[in-house]
PDB file of N, CA, C and O in Angstrom:
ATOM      1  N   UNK A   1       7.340  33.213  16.816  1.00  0.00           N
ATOM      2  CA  UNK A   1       8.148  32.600  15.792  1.00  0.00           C
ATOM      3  C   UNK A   1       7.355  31.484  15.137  1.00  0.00           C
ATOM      4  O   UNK A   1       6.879  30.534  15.757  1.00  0.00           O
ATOM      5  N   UNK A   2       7.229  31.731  13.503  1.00  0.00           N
ATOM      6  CA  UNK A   2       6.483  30.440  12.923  1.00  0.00           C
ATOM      7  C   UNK A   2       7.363  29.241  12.233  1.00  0.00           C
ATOM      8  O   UNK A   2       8.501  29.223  11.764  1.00  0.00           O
ATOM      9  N   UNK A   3       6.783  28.678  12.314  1.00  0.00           N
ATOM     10  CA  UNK A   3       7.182  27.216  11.313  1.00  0.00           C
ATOM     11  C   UNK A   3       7.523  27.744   9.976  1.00  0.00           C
ATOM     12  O   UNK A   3       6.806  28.617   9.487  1.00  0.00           O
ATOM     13  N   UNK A   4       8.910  27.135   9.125  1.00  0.00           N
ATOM     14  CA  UNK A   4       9.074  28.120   8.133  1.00  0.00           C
ATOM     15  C   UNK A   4       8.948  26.793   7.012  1.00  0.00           C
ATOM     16  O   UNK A   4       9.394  25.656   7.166  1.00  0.00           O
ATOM     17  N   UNK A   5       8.203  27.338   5.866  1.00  0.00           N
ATOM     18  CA  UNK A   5       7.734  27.259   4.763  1.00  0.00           C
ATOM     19  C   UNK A   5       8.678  25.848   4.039  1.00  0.00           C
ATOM     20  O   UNK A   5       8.244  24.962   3.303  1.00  0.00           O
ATOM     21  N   UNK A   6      10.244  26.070   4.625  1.00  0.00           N
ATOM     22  CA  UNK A   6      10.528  24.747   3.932  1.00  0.00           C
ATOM     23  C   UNK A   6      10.731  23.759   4.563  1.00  0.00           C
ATOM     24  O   UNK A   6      11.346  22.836   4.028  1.00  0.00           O
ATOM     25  N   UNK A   7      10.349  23.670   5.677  1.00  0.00           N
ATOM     26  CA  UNK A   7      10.221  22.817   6.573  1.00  0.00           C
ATOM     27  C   UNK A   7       8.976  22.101   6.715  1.00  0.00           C
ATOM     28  O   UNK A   7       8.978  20.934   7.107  1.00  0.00           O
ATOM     29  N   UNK A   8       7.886  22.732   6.415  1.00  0.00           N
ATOM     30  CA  UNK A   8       6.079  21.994   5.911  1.00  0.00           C
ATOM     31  C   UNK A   8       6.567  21.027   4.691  1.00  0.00           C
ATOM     32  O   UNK A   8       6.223  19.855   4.537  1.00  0.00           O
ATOM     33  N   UNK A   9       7.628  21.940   3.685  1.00  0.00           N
ATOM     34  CA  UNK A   9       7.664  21.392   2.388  1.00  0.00           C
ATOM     35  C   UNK A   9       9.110  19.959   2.442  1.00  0.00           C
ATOM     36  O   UNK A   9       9.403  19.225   1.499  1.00  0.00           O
ATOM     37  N   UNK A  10       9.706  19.960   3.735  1.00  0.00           N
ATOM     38  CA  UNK A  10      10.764  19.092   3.154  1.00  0.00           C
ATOM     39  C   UNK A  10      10.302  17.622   4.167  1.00  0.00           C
ATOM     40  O   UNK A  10      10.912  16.554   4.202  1.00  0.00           O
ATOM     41  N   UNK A  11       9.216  17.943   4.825  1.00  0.00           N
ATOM     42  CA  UNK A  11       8.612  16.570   5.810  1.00  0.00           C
ATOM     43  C   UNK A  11       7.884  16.154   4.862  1.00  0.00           C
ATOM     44  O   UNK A  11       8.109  15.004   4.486  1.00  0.00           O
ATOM     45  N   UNK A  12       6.647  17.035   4.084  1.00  0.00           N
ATOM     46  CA  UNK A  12       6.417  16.993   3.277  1.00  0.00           C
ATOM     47  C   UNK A  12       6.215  16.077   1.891  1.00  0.00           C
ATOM     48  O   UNK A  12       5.276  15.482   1.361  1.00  0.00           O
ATOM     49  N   UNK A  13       7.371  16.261   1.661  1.00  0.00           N
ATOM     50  CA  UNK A  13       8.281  16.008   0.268  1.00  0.00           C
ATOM     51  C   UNK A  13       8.688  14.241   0.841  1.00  0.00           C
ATOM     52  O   UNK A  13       8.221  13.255   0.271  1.00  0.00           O
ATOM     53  N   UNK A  14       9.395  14.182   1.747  1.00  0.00           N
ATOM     54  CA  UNK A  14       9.625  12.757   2.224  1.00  0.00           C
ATOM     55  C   UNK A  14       8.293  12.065   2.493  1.00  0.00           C
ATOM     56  O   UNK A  14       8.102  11.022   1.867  1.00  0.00           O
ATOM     57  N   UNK A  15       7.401  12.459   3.277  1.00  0.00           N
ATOM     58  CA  UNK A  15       6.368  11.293   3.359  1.00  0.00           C
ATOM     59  C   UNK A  15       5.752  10.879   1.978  1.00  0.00           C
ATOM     60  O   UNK A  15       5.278   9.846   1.505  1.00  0.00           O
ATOM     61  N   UNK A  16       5.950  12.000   1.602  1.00  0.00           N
ATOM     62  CA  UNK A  16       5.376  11.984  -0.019  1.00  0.00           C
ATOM     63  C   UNK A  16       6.280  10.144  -0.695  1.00  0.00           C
ATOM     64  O   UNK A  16       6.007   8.954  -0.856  1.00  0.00           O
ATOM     65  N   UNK A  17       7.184  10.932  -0.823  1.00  0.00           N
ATOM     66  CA  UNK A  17       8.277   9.906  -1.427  1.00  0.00           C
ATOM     67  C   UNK A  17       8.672   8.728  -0.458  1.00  0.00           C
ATOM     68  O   UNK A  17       9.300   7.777  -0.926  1.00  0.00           O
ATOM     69  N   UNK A  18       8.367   8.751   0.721  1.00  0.00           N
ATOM     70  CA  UNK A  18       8.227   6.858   1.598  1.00  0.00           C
ATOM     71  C   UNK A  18       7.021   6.384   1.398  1.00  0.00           C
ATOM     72  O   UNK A  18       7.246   5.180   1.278  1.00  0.00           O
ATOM     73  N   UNK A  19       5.965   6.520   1.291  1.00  0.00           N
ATOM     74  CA  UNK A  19       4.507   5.916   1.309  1.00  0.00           C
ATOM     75  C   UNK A  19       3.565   6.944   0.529  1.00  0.00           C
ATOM     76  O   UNK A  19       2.778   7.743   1.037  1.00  0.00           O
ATOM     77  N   UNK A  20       3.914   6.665  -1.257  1.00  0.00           N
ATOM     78  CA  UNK A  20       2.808   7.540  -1.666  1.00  0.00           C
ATOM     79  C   UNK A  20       1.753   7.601  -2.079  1.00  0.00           C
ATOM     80  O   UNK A  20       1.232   8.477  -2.768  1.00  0.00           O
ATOM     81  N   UNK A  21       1.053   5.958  -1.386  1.00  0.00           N
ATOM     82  CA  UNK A  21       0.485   4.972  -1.734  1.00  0.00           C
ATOM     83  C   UNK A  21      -0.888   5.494  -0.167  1.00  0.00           C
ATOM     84  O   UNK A  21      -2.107   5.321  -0.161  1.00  0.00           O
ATOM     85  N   UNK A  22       0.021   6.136   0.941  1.00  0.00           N
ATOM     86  CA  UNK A  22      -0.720   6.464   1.915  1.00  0.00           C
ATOM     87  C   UNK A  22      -1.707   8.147   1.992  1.00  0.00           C
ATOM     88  O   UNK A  22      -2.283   8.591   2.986  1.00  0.00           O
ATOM     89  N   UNK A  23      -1.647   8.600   1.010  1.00  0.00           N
ATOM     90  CA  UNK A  23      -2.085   9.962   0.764  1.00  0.00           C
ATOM     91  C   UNK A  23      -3.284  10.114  -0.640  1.00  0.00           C
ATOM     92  O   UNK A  23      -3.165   9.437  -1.660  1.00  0.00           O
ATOM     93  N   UNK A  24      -4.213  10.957  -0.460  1.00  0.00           N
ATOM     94  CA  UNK A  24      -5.203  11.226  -1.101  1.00  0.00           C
ATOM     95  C   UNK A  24      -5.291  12.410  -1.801  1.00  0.00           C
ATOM     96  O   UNK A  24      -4.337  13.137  -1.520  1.00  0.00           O
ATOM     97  N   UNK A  25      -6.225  13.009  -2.783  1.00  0.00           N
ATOM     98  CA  UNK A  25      -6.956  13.789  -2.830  1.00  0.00           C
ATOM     99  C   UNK A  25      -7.891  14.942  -1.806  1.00  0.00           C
ATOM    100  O   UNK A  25      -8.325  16.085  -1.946  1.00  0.00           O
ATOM    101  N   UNK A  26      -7.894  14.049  -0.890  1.00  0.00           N
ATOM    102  CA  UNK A  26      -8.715  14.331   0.544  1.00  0.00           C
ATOM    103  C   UNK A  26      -7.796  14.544   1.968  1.00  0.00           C
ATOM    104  O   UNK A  26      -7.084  13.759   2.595  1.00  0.00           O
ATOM    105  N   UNK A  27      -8.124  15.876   2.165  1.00  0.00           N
ATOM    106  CA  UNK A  27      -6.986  16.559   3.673  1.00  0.00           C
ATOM    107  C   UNK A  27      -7.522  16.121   4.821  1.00  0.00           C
ATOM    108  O   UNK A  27      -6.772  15.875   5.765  1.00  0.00           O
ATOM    109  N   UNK A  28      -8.666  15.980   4.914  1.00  0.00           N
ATOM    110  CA  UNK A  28      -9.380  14.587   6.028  1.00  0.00           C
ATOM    111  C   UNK A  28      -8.077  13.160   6.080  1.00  0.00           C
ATOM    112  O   UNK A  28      -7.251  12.823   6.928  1.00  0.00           O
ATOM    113  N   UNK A  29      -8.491  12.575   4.572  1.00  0.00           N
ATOM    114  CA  UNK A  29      -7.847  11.392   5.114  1.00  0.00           C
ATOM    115  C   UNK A  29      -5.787  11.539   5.073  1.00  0.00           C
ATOM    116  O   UNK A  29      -5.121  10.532   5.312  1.00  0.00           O
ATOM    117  N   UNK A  30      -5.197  12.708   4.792  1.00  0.00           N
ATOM    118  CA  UNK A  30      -4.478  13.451   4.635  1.00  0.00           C
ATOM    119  C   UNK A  30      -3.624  13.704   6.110  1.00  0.00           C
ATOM    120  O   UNK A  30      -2.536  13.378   6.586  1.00  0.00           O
ATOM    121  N   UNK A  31      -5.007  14.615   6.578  1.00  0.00           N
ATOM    122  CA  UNK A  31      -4.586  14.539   8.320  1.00  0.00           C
ATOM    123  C   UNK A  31      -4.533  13.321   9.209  1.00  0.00           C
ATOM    124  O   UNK A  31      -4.136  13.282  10.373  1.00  0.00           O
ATOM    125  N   UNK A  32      -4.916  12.509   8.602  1.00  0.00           N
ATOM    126  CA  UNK A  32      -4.827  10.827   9.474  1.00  0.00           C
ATOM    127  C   UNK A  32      -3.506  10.251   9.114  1.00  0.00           C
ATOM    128  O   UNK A  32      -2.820   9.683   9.964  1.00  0.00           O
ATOM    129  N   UNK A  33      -3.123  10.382   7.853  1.00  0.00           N
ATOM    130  CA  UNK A  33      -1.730   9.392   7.617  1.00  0.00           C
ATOM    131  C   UNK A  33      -0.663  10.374   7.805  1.00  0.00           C
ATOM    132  O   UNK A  33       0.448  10.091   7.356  1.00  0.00           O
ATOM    133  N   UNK A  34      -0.859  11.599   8.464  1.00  0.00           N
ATOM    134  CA  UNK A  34       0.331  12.248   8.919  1.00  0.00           C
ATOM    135  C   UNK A  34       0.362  11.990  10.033  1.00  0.00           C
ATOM    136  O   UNK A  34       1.470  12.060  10.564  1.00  0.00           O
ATOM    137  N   UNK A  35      -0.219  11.789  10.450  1.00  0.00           N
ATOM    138  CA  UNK A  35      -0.414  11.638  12.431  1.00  0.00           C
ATOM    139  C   UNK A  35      -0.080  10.218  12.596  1.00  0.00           C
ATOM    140  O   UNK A  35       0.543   9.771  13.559  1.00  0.00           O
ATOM    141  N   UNK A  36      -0.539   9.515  11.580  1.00  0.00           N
ATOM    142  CA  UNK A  36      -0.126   8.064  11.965  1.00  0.00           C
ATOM    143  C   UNK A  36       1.133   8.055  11.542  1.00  0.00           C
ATOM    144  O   UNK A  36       1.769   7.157  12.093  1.00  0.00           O
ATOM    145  N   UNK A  37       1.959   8.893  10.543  1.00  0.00           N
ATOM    146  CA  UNK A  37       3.712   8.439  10.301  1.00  0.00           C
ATOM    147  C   UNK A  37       4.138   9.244  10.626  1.00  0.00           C
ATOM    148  O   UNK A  37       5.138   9.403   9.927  1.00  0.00           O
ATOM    149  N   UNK A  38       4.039  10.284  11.588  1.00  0.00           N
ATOM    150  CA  UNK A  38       4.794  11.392  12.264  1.00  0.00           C
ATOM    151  C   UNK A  38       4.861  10.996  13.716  1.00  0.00           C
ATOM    152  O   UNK A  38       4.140  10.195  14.311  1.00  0.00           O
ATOM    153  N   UNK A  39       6.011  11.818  14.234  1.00  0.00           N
ATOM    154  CA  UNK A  39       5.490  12.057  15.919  1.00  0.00           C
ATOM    155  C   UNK A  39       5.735  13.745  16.398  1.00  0.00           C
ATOM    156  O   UNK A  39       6.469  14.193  17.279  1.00  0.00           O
ATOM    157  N   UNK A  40       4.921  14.374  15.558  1.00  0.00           N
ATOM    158  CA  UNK A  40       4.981  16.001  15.687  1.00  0.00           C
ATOM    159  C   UNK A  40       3.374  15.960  16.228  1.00  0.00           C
ATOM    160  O   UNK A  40       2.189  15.762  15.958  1.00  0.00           O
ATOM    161  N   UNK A  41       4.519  16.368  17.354  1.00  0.00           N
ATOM    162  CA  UNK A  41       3.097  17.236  18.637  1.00  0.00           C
ATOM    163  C   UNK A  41       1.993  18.200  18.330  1.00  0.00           C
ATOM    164  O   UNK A  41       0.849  18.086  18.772  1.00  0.00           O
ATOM    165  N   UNK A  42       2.496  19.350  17.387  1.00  0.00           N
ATOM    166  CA  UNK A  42       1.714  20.518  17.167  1.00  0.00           C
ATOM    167  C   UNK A  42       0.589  19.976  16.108  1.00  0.00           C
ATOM    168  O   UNK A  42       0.926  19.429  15.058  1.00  0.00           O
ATOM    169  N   UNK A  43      -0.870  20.190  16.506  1.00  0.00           N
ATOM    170  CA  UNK A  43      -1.671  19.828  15.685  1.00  0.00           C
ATOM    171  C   UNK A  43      -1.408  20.930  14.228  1.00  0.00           C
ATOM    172  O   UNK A  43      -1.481  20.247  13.206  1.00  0.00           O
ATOM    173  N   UNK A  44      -1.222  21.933  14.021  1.00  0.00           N
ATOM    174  CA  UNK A  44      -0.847  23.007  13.460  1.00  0.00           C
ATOM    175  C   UNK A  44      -0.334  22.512  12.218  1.00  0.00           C
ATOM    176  O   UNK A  44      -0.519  22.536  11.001  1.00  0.00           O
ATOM    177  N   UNK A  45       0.268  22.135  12.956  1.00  0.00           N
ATOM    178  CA  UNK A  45       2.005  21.556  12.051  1.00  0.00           C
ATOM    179  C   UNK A  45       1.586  20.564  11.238  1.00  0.00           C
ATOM    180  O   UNK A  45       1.576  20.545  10.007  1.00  0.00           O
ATOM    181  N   UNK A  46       1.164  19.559  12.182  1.00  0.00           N
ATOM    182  CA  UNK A  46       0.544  18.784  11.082  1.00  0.00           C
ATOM    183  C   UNK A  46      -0.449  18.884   9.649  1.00  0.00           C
ATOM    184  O   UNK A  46      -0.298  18.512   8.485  1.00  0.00           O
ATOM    185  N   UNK A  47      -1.735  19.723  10.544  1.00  0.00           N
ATOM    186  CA  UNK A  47      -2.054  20.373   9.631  1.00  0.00           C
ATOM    187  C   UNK A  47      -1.268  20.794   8.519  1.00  0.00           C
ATOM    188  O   UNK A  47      -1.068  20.054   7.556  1.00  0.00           O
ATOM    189  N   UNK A  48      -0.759  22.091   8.622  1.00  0.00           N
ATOM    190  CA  UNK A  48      -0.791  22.562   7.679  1.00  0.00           C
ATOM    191  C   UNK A  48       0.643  21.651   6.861  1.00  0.00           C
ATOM    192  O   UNK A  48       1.081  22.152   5.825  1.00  0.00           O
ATOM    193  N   UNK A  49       1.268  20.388   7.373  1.00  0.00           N
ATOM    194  CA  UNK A  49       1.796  19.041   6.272  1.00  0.00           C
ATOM    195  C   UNK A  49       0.759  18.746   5.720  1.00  0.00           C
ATOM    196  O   UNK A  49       0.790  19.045   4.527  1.00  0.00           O
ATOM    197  N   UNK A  50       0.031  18.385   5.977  1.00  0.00           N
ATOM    198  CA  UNK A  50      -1.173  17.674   5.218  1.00  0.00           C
ATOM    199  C   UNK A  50      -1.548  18.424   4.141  1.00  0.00           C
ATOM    200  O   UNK A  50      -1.387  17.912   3.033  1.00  0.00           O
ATOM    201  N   UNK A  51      -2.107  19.752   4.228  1.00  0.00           N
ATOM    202  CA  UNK A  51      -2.492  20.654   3.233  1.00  0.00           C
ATOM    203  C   UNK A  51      -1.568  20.698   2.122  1.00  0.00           C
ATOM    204  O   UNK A  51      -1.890  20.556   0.943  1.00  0.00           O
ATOM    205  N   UNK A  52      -0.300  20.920   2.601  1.00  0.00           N
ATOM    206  CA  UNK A  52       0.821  21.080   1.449  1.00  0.00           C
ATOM    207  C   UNK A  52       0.890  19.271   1.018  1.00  0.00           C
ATOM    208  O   UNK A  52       1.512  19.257  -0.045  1.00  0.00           O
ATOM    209  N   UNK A  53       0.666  18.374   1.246  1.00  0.00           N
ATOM    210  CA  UNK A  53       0.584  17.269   0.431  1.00  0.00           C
ATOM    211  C   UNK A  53      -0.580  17.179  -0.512  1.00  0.00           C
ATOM    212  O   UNK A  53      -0.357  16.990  -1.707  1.00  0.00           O
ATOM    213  N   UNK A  54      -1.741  17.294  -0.084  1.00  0.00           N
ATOM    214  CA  UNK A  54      -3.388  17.737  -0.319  1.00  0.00           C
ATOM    215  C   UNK A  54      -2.761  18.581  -1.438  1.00  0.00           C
ATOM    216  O   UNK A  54      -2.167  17.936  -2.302  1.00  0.00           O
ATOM    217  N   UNK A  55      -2.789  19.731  -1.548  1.00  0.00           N
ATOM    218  CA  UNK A  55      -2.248  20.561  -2.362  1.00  0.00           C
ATOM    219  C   UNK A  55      -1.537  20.551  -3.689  1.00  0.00           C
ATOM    220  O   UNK A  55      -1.811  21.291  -4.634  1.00  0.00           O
ATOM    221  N   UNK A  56      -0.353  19.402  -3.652  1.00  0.00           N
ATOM    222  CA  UNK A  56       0.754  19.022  -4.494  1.00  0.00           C
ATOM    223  C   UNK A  56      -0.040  17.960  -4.523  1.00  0.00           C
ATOM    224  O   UNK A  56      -0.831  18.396  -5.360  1.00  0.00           O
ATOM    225  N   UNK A  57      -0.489  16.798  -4.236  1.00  0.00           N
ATOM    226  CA  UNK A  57      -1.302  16.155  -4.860  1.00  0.00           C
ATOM    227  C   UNK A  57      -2.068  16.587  -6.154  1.00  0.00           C
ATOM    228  O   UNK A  57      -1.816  16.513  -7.356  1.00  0.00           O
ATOM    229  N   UNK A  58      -3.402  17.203  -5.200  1.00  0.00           N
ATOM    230  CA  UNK A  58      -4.750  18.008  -6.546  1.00  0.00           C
ATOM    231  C   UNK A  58      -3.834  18.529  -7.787  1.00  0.00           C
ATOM    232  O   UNK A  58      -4.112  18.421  -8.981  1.00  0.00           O
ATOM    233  N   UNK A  59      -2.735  19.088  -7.243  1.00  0.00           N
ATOM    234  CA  UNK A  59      -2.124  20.501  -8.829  1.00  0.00           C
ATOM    235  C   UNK A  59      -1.501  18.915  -9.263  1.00  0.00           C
ATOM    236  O   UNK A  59      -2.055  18.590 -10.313  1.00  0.00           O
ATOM    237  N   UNK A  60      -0.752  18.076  -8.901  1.00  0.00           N
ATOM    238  CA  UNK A  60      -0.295  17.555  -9.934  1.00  0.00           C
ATOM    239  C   UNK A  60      -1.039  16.590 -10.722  1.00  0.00           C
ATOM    240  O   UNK A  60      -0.571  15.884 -11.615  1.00  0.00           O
ATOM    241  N   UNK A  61      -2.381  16.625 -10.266  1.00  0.00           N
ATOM    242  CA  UNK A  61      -3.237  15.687 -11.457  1.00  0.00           C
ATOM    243  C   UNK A  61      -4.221  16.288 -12.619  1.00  0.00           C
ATOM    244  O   UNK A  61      -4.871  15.845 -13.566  1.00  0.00           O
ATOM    245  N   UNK A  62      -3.977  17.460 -12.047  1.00  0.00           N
ATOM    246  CA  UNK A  62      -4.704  18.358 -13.477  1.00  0.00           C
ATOM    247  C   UNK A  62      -3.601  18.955 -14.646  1.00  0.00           C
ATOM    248  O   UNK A  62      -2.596  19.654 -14.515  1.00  0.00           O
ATOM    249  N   UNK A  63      -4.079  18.518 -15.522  1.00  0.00           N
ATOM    250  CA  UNK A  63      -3.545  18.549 -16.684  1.00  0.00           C
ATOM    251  C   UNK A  63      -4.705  19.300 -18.216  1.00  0.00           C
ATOM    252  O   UNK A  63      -4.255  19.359 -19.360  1.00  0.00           O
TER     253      UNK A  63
END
């Protein structure tokens, strides 16, 4: 059983919108400020939060 899609997107979506001042361009420094404002065990998980912030970040600055 996997982690479902709106659940990456609705932890996501909140860290986004509490501290969006703590997130980059960069899934390096991406994977650090999830780990530091989460307490989700699965490295996975985290991961792949980070990516989907990483992600919605990059697309929303190209224009």
């Amino acid at each position: 059983m996997g982690i479902k899609p709106s659940y990456i997107k609705s932890i996501g979506n909140e860290l986004l919108a509490r501290h969006p001042e703590r997130f980059s361009r960069e899934f390096a420094q991406n994977q650090q400020a999830v780990a530091e404002g989460t307490i989700i065990d699965s490295k996975g998980v985290r991961n792949r939060i980070a990516g989907y912030i990483t992600r919605k970040i990059n697309t929303g600055k190209r224009s």
